[in-house]
N, C-alpha and C positions, 0 to 999 in steps of 0.2 A: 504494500500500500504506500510505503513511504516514497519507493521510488516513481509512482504515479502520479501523485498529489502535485499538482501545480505544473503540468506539461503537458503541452500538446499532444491531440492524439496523432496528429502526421508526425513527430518524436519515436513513436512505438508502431506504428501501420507498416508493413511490408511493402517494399518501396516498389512494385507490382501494384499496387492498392491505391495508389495515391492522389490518383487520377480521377479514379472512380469514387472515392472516399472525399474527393475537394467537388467534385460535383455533386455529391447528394448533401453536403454540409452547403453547398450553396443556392440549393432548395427551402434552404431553412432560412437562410439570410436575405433571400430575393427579394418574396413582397409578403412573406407573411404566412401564405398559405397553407402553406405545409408546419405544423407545430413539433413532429417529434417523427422520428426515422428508427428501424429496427431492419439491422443489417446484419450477416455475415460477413467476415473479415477476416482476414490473415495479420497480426502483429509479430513483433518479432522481442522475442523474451529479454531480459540483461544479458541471458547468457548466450546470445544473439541465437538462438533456436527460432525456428518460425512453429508458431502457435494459430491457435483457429478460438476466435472468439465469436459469440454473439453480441451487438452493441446496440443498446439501445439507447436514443437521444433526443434528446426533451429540447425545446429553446425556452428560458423565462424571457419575457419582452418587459422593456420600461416602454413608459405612459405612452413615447412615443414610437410605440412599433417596433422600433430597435432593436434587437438580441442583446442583455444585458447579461447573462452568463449560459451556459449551457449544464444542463441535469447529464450525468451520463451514465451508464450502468453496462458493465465488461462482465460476461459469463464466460468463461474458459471452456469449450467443447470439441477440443483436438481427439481425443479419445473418441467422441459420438462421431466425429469425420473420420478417424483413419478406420472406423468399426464399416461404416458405411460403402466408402470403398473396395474394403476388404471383400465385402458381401457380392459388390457390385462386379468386382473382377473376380470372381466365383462363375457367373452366370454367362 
């Protein structure tokens, strides 16, 4: 946790991701519309390992529309991915 707190999430995104990850964070920022995103993602760990999270993301807005900080919430789900695959290159 400590090493999250206070860092961007393109800091930790899998540099594969980052494109696609600054376009849906600019869905959020545009006009408003869109309030919160829930995405699959690949980060990449301290121990520079690539990881599979789920991320969900909220915008709080000030009075004036604005994105004022952002809610965000990391589920770690490499295991449910490399299980998935596993499955899938079975068949």
């Amino acid at each position: 946790q400590e090493e999250l707190v206070g860092r961007a999430l393109r800091d930790v995104t899998h540099p594969e991701d980052h494109d696609a990850s600054d376009a849906l964070l600019q869905r959020l920022a545009a006009d408003g519309d869109v309030e919160s995103l829930a995405i699959r993602r690949r980060y990449v760990n301290s121990s520079g390992d690539t990881i599979w999270v789920d991320l969900a993301v909220g915008a709080a807005r000030a009075e004036d529309g604005s994105i004022d900080h952002l809610v965000v919430q990391i589920v770690e789900v490499t295991a449910e991915v490399e299980y998935a695959d596993a499955l899938e290159s079975q068949q």
